[in-house]
C-alpha positions as CSV (number, residue, x, y, z in Angstrom):
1,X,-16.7,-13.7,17.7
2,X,-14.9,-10.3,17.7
3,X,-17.0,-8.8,20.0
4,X,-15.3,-5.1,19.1
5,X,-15.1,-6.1,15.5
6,X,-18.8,-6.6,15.9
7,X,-19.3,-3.3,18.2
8,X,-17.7,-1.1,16.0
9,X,-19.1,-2.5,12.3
10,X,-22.7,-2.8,14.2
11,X,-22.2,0.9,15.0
12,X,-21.4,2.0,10.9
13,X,-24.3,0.1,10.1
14,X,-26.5,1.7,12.3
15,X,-25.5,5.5,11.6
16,X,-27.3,6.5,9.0
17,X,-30.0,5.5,10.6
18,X,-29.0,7.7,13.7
19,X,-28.8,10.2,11.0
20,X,-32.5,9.2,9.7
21,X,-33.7,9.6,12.9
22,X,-32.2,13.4,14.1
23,X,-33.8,14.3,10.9
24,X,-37.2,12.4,11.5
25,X,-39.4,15.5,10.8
26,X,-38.0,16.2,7.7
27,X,-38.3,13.0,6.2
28,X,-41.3,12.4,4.1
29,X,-43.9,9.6,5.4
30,X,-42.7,7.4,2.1
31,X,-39.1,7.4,1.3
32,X,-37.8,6.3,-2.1
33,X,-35.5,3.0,-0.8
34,X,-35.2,1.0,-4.0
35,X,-34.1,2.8,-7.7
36,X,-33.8,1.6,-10.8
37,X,-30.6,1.4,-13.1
38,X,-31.2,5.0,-14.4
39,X,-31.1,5.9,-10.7
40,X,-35.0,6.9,-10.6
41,X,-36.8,5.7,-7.5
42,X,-39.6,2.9,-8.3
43,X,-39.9,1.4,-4.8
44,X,-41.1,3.4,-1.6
45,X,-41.2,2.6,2.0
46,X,-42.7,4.1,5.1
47,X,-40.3,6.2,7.6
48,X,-40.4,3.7,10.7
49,X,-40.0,0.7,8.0
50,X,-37.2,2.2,7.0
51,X,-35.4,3.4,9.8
52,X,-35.7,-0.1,11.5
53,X,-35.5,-2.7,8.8
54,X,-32.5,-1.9,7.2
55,X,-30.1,-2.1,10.2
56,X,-31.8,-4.9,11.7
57,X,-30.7,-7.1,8.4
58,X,-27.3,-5.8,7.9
59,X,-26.4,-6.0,11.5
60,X,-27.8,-9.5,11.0
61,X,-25.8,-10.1,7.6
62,X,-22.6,-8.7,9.4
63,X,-23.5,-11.2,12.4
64,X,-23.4,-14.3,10.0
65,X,-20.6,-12.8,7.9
66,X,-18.1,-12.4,11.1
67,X,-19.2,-15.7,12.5
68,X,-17.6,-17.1,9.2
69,X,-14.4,-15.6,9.3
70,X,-13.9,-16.7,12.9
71,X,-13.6,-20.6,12.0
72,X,-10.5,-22.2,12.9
73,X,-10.2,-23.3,8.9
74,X,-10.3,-20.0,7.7
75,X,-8.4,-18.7,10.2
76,X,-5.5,-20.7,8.9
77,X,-6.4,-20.1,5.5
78,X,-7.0,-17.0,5.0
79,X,-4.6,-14.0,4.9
80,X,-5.3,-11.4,8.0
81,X,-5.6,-8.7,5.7
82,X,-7.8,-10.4,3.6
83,X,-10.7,-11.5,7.1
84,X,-10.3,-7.6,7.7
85,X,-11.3,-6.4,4.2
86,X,-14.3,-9.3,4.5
87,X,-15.7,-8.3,8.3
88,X,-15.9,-4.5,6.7
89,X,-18.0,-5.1,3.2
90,X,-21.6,-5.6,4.6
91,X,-20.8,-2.4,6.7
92,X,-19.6,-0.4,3.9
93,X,-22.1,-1.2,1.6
94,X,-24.8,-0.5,4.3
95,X,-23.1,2.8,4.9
96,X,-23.8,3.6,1.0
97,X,-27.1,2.0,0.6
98,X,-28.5,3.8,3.6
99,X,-26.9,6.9,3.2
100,X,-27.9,7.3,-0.3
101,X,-31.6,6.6,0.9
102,X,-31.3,9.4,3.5
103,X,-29.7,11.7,1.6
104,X,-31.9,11.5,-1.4
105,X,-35.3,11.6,0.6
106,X,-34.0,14.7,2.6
107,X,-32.9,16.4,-0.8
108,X,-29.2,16.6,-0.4
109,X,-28.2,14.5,-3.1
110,X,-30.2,13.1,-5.9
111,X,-30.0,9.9,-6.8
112,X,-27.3,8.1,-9.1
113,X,-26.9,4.8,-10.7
114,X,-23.3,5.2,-10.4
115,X,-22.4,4.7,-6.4
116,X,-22.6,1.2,-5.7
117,X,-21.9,-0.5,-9.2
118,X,-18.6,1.4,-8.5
119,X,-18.4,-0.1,-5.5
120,X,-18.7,-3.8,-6.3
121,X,-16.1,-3.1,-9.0
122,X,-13.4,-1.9,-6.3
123,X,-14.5,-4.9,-3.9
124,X,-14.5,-7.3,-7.2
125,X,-10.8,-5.2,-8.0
126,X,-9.9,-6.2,-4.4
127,X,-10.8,-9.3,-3.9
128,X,-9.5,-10.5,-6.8
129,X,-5.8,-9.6,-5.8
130,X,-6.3,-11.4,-2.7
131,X,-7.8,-14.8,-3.9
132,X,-4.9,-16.1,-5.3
133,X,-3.2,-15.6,-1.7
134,X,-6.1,-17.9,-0.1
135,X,-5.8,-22.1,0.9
136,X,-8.0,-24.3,0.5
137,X,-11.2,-24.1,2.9
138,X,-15.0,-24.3,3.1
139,X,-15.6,-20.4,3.6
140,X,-14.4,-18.5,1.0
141,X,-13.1,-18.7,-2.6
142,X,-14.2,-20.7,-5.7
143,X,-15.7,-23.9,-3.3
144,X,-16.5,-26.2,-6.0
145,X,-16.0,-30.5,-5.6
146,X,-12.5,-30.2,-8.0
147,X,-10.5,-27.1,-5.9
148,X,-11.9,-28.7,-3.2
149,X,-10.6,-32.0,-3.0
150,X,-6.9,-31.2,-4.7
151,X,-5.1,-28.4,-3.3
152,X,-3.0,-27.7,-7.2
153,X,-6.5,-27.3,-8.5
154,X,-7.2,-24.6,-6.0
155,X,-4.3,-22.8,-6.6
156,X,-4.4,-22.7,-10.5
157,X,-8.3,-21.8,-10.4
158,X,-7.6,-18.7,-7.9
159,X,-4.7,-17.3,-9.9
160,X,-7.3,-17.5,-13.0
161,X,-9.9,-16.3,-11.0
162,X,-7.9,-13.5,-9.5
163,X,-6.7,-11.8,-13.0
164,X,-10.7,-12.3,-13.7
165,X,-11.9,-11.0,-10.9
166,X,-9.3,-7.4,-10.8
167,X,-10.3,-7.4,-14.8
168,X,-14.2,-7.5,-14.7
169,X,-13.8,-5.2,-10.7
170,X,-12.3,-2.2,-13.4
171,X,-14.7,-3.2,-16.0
172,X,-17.2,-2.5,-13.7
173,X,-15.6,0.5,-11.9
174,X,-15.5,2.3,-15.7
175,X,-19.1,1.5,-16.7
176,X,-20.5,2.7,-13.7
177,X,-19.2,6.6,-15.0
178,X,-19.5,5.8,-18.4
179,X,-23.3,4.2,-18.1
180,X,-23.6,2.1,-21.4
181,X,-25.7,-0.7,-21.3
182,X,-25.1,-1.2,-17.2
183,X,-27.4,-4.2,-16.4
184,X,-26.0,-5.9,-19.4
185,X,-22.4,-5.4,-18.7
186,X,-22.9,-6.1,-15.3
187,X,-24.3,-9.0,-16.2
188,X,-22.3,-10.6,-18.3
189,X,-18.7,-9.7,-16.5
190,X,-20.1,-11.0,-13.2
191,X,-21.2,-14.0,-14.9
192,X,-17.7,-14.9,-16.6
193,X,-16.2,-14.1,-13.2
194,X,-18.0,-17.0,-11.9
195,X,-18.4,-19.6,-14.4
196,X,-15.2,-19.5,-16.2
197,X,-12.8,-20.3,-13.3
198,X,-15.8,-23.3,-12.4
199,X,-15.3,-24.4,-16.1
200,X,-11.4,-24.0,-15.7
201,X,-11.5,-26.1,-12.5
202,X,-13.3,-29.0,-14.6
203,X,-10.9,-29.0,-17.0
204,X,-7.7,-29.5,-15.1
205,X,-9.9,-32.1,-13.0
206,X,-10.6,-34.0,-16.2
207,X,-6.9,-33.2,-17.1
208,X,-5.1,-34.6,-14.0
C-alpha cells in the first residue's frame, strides 16, 4: 500500500476531529450526527462517541478502499488519474460529513440537505467520464458475469454507463439546490444508473 497516500488521506480524515477536539468545551454533551432530508437533526451522539468513531471507520473504509486500488489487475486496468480520484472519495466525504457535524453542533453553520447530495452528483458526474476509459477487472466498474467474461461487452456497457452516470451526477447536483422531491429523485436516478447498464449488458449477452 501507498504508505504516504495512506499518511496523508488518514490525516484529512482525522481533522475535523482535531478540530472537534480544540473545541471540546464548547461542544455540547450530545451532538446532532445524523439529519434528515430537510436537513433537521433526528439522531444524536455523545462527544467522545463522536470524536472517536467516526475516524476510526473512515480511516478503516480508506484502508480497504487503497488496499483495492493497489492490485496488480487494476493497476493495469485502471487509468492513473482515475486510482487518484478513487484513493481521495472516502476522505472527502469524511471531510464533509464530519465537518458539517462540528460545525453545526458548535453553531457556525446550520444544517443543510444540500452538501453531500451535491457531492455524490459531482463524484457520479466524475466517475461517469472515467468509466468508459476502464478495462476489464474485478475491482471497479459494472462487475457483472456478461462484461466480465467478454471484453466488447465491457466496453459497450461502460460507454452506456458513462453517459448515465455524468446524466443522473448533474441530475443530482441540480436537485440538491432546487430540493423537489430529493429522496425520490435520488432514488430513482441512482437506481437507473445501476440497473440499466446491468439490463444493457444482458441484452448484448443474449445478442452475441
Amino acid at each position: 500500500m501507498n504508505k504516504k497516500q495512506l499518511i496523508l488521506t488518514s490525516f484529512v480524515i482525522v481533522l475535523p476531529a482535531l478540530i472537534g477536539a480544540f473545541f471540546w468545551k464548547a461542544l455540547p454533551e450530545q451532538i446532532p450526527t445524523h439529519f434528515g432530508i430537510d436537513g433537521q437533526a433526528d439522531g444524536y451522539s455523545s462527544k467522545v462517541f463522536t470524536l472517536v468513531a467516526f475516524p476510526i471507520l473512515f480511516v478503516l473504509f480508506q484502508i480497504i478502499a487503497l488496499a483495492s486500488l493497489e492490485r496488480e489487475s487494476v493497476k493495469v486496468t485502471v487509468p492513473a488519474k482515475m486510482r487518484r480520484f478513487y484513493a481521495w472519495i472516502v476522505p472527502a466525504l469524511s471531510f464533509i460529513v464530519q465537518g458539517s457535524i462540528y460545525a453545526n453542533a458548535l453553531g457556525w453553520v446550520k444544517s443543510s440537505p444540500t452538501l453531500v447530495p451535491a457531492f455524490l452528483g459531482i463524484i457520479f458526474v466524475i466517475i461517469g467520464n472515467y468509466l468508459p476509459k476502464t478495462h476489464r477487472n474485478h475491482t471497479i466498474g459494472i462487475r457483472i458475469p456478461w462484461t466480465l467474461s467478454d471484453d466488447k461487452n465491457w466496453h459497450k456497457t461502460h460507454r452506456i454507463a458513462g453517459k448515465l452516470w455524468v446524466l443522473g451526477g448533474l441530475i443530482i447536483l441540480l436537485e440538491s439546490f432546487v430540493q423537489v422531491a430529493m429522496p425520490y429523485v435520488m432514488g430513482v436516478v441512482i437506481a437507473i444508473m445501476i440497473i440499466a447498464p446491468m439490463i444493457y449488458s444482458f441484452l448484448l449477452s443474449r445478442k452475441a
